[in-house]
VOGU-3710 file (C-alpha; in Angstrom, 3 decimals, decimal comma):
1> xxxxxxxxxx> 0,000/0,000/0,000  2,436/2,558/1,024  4,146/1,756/-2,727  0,823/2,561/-4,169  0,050/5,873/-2,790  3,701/6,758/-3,425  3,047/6,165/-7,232  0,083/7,891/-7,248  1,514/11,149/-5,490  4,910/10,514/-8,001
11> xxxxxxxxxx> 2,374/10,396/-10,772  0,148/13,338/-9,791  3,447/15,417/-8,868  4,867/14,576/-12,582  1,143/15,560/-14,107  1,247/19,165/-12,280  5,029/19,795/-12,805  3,988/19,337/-16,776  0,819/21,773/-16,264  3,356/23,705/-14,551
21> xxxxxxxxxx> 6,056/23,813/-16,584  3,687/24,749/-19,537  2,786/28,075/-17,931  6,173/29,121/-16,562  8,403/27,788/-19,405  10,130/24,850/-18,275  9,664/22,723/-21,303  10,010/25,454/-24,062  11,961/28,032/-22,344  14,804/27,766/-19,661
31> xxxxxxxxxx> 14,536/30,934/-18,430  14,199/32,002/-14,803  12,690/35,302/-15,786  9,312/36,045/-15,560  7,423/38,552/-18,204  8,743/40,647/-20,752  11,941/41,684/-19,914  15,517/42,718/-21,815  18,624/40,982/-22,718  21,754/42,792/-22,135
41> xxxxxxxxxx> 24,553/40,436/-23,134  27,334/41,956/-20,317  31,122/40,391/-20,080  32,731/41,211/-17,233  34,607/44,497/-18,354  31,045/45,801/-19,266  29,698/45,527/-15,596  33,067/47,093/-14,222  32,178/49,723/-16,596  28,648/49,999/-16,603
51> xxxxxxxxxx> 29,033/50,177/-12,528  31,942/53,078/-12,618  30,163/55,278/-14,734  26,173/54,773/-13,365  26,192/53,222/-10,278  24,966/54,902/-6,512  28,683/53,945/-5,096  30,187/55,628/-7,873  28,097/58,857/-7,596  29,056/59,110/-3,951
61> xxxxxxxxxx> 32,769/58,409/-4,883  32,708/61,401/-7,306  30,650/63,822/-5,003  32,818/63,117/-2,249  35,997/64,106/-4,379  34,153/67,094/-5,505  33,833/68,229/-1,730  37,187/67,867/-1,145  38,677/69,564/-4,319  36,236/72,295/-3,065
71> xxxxxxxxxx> 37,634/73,063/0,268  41,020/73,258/-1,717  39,769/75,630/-3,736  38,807/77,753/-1,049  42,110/76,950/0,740  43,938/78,029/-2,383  41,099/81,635/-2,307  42,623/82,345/1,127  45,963/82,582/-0,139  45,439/85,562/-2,037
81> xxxxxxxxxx> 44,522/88,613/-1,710  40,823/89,492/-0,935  39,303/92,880/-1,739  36,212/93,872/-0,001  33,585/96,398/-0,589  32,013/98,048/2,680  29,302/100,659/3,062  27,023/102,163/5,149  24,102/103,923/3,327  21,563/106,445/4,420
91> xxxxxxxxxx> 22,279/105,691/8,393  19,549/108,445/9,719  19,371/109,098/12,742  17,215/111,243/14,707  17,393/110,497/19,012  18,159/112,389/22,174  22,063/111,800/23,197  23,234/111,966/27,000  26,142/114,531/26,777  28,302/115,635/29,005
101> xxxxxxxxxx> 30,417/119,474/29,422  33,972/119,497/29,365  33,832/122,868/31,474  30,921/122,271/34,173  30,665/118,732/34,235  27,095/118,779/33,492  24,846/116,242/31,607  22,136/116,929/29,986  20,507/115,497/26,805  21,167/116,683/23,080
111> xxxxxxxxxx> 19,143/116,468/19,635  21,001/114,090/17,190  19,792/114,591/14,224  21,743/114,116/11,388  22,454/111,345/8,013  25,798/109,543/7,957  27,398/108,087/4,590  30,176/105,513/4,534  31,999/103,898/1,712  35,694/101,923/1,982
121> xxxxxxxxxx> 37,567/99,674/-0,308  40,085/97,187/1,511  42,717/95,064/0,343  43,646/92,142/2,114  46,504/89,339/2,129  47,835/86,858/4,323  51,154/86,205/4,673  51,945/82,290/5,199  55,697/82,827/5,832  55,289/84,862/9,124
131> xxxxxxxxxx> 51,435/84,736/10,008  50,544/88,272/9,351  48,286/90,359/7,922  49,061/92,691/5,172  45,534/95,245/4,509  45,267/98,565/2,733  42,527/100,570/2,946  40,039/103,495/1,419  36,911/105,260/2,679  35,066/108,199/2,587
141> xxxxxxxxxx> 32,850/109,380/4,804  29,811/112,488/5,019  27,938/113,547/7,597  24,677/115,803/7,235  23,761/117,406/9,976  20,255/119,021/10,358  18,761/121,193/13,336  18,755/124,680/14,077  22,434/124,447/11,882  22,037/122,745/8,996
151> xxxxxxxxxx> 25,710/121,482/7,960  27,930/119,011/5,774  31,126/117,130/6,422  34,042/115,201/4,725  36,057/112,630/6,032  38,854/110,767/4,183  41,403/108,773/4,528  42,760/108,171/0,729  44,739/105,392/1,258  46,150/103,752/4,789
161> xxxxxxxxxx> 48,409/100,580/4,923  48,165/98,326/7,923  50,602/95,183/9,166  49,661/93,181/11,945  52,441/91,002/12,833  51,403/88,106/15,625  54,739/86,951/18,022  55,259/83,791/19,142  51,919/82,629/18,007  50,761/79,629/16,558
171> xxxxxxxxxx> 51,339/80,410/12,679  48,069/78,606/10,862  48,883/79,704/8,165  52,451/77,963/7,576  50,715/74,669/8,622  47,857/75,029/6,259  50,588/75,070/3,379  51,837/71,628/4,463  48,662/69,515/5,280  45,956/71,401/2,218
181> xxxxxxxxxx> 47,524/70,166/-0,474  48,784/66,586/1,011  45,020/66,627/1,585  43,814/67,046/-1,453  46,078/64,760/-3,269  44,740/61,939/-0,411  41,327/63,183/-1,950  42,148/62,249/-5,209  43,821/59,034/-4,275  40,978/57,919/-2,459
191> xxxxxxxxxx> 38,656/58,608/-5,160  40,451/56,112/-7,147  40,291/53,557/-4,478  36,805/53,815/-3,782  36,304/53,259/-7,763  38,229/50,303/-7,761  36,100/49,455/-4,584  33,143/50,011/-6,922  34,922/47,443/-9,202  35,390/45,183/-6,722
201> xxxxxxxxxx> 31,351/45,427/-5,546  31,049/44,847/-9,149  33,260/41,416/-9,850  30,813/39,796/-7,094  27,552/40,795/-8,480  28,709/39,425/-11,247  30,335/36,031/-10,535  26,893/35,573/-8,229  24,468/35,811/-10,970  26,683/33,718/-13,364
211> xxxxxxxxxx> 27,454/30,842/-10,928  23,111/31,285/-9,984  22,338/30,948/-13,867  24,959/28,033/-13,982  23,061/25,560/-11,290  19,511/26,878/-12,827  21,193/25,549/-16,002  22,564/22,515/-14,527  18,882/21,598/-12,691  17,324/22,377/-15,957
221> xxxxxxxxxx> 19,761/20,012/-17,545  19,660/17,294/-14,743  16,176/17,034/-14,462  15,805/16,496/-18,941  18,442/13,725/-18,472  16,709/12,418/-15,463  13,204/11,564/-16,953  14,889/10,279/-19,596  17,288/7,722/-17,427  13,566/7,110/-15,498
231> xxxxxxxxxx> 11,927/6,339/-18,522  14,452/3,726/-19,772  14,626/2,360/-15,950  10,629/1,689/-16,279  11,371/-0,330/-19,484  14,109/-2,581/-17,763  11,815/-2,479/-14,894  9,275/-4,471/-16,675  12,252/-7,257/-18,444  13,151/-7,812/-14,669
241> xxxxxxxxxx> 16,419/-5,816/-15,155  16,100/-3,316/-12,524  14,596/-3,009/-9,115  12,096/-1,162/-8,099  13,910/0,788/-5,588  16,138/1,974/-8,176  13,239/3,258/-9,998  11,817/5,143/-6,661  15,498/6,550/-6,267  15,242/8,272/-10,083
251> xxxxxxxxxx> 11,867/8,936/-9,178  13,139/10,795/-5,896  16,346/12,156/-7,613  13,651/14,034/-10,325  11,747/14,914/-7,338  14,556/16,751/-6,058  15,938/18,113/-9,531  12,805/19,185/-9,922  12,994/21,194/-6,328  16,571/22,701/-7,526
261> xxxxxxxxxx> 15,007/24,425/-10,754  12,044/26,421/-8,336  15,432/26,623/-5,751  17,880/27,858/-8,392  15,528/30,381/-10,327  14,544/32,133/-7,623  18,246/32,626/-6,368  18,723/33,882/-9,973  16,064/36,173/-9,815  17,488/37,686/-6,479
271> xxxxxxxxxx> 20,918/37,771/-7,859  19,945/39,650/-10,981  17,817/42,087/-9,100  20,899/42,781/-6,921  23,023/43,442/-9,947  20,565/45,717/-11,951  20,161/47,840/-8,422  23,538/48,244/-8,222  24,244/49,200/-12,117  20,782/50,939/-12,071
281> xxxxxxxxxx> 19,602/49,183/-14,714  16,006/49,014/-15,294  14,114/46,078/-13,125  12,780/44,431/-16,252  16,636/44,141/-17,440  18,163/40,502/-18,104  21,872/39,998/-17,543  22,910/37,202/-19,505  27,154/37,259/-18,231  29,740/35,960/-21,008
291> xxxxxxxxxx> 32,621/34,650/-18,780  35,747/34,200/-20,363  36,786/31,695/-18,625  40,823/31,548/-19,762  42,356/33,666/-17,344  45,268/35,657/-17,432  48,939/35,037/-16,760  50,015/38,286/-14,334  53,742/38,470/-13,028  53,671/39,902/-9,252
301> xxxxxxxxxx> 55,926/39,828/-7,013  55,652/40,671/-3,319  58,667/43,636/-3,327  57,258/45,076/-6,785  53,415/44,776/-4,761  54,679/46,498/-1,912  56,355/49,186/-3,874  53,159/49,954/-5,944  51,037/50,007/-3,030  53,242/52,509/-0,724
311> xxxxxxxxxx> 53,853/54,600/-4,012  50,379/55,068/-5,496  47,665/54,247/-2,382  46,457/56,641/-0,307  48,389/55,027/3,023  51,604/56,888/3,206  49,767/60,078/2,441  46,919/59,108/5,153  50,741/58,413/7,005  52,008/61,708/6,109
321> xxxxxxxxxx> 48,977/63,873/7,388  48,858/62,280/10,792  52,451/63,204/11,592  51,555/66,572/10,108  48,582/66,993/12,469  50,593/65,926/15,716  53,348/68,274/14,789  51,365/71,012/14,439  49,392/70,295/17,659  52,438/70,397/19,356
331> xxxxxxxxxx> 53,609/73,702/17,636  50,186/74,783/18,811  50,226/73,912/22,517  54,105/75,680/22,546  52,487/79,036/21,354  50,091/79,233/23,998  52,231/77,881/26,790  54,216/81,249/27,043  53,521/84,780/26,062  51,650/86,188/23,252
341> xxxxxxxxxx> 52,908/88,954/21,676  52,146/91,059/18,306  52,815/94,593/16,608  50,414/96,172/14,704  51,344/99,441/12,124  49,341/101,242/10,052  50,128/104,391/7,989  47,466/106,507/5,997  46,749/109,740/5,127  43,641/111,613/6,514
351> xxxxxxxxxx> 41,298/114,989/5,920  38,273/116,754/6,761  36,365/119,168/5,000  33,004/120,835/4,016  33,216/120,028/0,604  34,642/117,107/-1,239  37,603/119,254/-2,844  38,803/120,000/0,994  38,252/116,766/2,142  41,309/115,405/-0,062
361> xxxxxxxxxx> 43,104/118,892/0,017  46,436/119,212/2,128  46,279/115,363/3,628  47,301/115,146/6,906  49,765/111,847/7,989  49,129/109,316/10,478  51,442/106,693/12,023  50,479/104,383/14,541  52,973/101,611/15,717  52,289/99,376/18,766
371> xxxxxxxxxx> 52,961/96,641/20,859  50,287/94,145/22,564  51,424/91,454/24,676  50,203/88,642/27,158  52,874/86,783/29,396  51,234/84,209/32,141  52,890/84,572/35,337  51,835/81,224/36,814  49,366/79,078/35,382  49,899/75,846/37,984
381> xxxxxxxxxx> 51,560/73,775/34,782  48,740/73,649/32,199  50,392/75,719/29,209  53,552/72,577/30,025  51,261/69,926/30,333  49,559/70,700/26,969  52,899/70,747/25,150  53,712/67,065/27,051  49,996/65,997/26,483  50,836/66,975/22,807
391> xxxxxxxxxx> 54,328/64,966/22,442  52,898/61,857/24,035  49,998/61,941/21,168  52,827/62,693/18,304  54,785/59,656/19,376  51,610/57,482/20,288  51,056/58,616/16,186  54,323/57,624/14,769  54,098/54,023/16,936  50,568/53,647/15,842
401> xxxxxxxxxx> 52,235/54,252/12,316  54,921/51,821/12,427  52,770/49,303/13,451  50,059/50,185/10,502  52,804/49,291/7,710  53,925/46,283/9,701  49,852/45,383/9,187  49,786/46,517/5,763  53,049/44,724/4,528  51,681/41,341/5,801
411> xxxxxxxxxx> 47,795/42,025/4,202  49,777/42,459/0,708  51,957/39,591/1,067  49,001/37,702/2,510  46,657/38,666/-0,510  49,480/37,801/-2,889  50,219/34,130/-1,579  46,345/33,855/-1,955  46,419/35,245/-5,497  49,209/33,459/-6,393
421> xxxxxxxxxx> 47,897/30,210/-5,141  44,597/30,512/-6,885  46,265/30,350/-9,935  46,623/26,577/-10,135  43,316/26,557/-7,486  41,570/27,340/-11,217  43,680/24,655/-12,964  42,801/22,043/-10,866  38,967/23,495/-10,457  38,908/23,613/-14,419
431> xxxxxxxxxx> 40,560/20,043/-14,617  38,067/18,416/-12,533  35,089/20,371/-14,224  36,119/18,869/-17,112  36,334/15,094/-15,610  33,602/15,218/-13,715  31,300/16,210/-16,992  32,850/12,901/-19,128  32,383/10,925/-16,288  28,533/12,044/-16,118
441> xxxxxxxxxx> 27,974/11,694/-19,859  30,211/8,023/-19,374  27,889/7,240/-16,787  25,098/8,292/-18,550  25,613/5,766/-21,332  26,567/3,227/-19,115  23,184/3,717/-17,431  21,441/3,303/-20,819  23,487/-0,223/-21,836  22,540/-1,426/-18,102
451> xxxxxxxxxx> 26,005/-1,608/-16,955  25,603/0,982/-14,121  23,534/1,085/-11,383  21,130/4,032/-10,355  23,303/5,129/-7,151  26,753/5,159/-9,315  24,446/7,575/-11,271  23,441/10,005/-8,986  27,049/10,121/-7,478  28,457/10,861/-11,169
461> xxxxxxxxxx> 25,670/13,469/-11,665  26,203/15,048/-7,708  30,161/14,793/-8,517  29,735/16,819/-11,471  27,504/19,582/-10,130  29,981/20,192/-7,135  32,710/20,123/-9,602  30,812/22,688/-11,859  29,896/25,288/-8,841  33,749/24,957/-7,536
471> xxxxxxxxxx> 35,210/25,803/-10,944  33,311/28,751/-11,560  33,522/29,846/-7,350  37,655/29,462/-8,068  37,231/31,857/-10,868  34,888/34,266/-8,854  37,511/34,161/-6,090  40,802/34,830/-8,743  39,468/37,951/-10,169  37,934/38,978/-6,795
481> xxxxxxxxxx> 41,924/38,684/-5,610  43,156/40,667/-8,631  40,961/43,243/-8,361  41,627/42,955/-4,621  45,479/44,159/-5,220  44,638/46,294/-7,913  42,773/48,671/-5,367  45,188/48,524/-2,868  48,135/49,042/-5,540  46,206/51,518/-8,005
491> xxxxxxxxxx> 47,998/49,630/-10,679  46,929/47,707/-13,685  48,944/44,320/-13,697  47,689/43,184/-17,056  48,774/46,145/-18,715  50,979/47,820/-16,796  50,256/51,129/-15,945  48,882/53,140/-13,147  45,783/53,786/-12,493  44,758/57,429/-12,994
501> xxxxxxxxx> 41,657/59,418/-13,724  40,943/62,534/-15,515  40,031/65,067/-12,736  39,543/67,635/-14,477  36,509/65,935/-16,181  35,535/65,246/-12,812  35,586/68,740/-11,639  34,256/70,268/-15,363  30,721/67,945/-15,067
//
């Protein structure tokens, strides 16, 4: 009995999967996709190139850079001179001023009531080498008094040059000239690692959906070759050739072949909908990869690695601006540890008048020179313990440093013995592939003559699936290591050359 309602569920199973297969394409169309959709026949090099120039990571990558090369740009404003238009226009003002008299002493309260004019032109400029400020300066001003006196006034000052020289002070500006433009040639560096990152992103969206659409392939395949073997087992069934567990086993292998098509589409389905949301392609779009699957020979070596990777990555300049940070916080705490000190000079000519004319007539000169400093008597240790608080962080820096290259060194030579290794892990992978598939089609025909039994047949066909998904894993895994070293080296092995970009293309968009 329990044989009986095991034949009729096999046969009822096998009469829906055919209903089934008739409405979602399993006989006349292997598929995964469901409704209309479009073909886009993409190698490799197309999705690394379809994913630099269109995808979200690659947008970020580019707006990020664009930040950066706009603080330079304003770094690089500050450097030169800066010329300013001020004003005050049509300041009326009508009110009641407390006043006081020289000669009695007295206050009492006085109409203001007048209109004041303003207008001044200023030149500014920094100067990196010593930390001063460099101005010269215009204005004009006029003054309309009304009242019981109704009366007009000039006020110049043509031109009047300025200098403000800080002492012993924390110079900004000479620090700013040593970390800006490190820091914007970290930005562009970075840029280029976070496209090859993009790359990288790319390579396993890639290698996912193929090795999905490979074991939707090979269910498709293995369930075909199955109802075939089950159909010649019911034949020998019936001469007495074959038992009838055998025949439940192909019956049970279909079963499950059966169960790895509905398994194996929907994983493609989810592994092409990850790839068009990451290339932005439309939702309706169908991938359909072309792997080449003869891979290339690249000479590497772990000193040539290494010397590509400190030359052209971002580390050593990541390096370079940390020790550049601590040194200037230490410069930093030494200025404000002792006394302050700065001179400020300024020279201009000046006149008053009724009338314009007078106003610039007979210019009077005007020098003012002086000295402003702050010197802490006793500050219980703070300004000394800043400067020592701001050693111990340079030389926690440099350690932290050392030991960052030490890391970095063994992550290259790490990535390379993997690299290098995977080389014959895809020769061997390949090699078996390739055995594993004779053996299956040997075993197939052996099945058909009668010579092999059904569980030598499912081992062949399990053998050569595993053999199938490791080949094309070893191959994910290869380029995923190239590309890998590529990033961290920002240099093309195949052909060559560095990696560089076009900024100026960048910044013109």
């Amino acid at each position: 009995m329990p044989r009986i309602y095991l034949t009729i569920l096999v046969v009822m199973f096998f009469a829906s999967l055919s209903a089934y297969g008739q409405d979602v394409g399993f006989a006349t169309d292997t598929s995964p996709s469901g409704g209309a959709s479009t073909e886009l026949a993409l190698t490799l090099d197309d999705v690394i190139h379809t994913a630099q120039n269109q995808s979200i990571a690659a947008m970020t990558a580019r707006y990020t850079f664009l930040s950066s090369y706009w603080a330079f740009r304003s770094y690089k404003a500050s450097r030169l001179p800066s010329l300013n238009l001020t004003g005050e226009v049509m300041n009326f003002n009508r009110s009641l001023t407390l006043l006081q008299d020289y000669d009695t002493g007295d206050l009492r309260y006085m109409e203001n009531y007048n209109l004041q004019n303003t207008l001044g032109l200023s030149i500014r400029q920094n100067i990196a080498l010593t930390g001063g400020t460099l101005s010269l300066y215009s204005s004009l001003n006029r003054l309309d008094q009304f009242g019981d006196r109704d009366s007009k006034s000039y006020y110049s000052q043509p031109i009047t040059l300025s200098y403000t020289q800080p002492l012993f002070a924390y110079n900004s500006f000479k620090w700013a000239k040593k970390i800006e433009p490190k820091q914007f040639e970290l930005a562009k560096r970075q840029y280029i690692e976070d496209m090859e990152a993009v790359t990288l992103r790319a390579v396993g969206y890639f290698f996912d959906l193929v090795l999905s659409r490979a074991q939707y392939d090979i269910a498709v395949k293995n369930y075909s070759n199955t109802k075939a073997l089950h159909a010649i087992a019911e034949q020998r069934l019936e001469l007495g050739s074959i038992k009838k567990d055998e025949l439940l086993q192909l019956e049970l292998r279909m079963l499950n072949d059966s169960l790895s098509i509905n398994t194996t589409a929907l994983t493609v389905r989810e592994q092409q909908m990850r790839l068009n949301s990451f290339l932005r392609l439309p939702e309706n779009a169908r991938v359909l990869p072309s792997v080449d699957y003869d891979i290339p020979i690249v000479d590497m070596n772990y000193d040539m690695v290494v010397g590509k990777a400190l030359e052209n990555s971002s580390f050593n300049l990541q390096n370079d601006i940390k020790t550049l940070n601590a040194e200037a916080d230490i410069a930093r705490a030494k200025a404000e540890r002792g006394a302050s000190a700065s001179v400020n000079a300024r020279f201009g000519l000046s006149q008053s008048g009724d009338t314009f004319r007078s106003a610039y007539a007979d210019l009077l000169d005007q020098e003012v020179v002086g000295l402003q400093f702050s010197i802490p008597i006793f500050d219980w240790g703070m300004g000394k313990g800043r400067v020592k608080m701001a050693k111990a962080r340079a030389e926690m820096v440099r350690s932290q440093i050392e030991q960052e290259e030490i890391d970095y060194r063994h992550e290259i030579f790490t990535l390379l013995e993997q690299f290098s290794a995977q080389y014959n892990q895809c020769y061997v992978a390949r090699r078996a592939n390739d055995i594993a598939e004779r053996r299956y089609m040997i075993a197939m025909d052996n099945f058909r003559r009668g010579t092999l039994s059904v569980t030598d047949m499912n081992t062949a066909q399990s053998e050569r699936d595993t053999a199938n998904k490791t080949y094309i894993e070893s191959l994910a895994t290869f380029w995923q290591y190239y590309y890998d070293l590529r990033g961290r080296t920002l240099y093309d092995f195949i052909n060559k050359v560095d990696i560089v970009t076009e900024f100026e293309k960048i910044t013109e968009e």
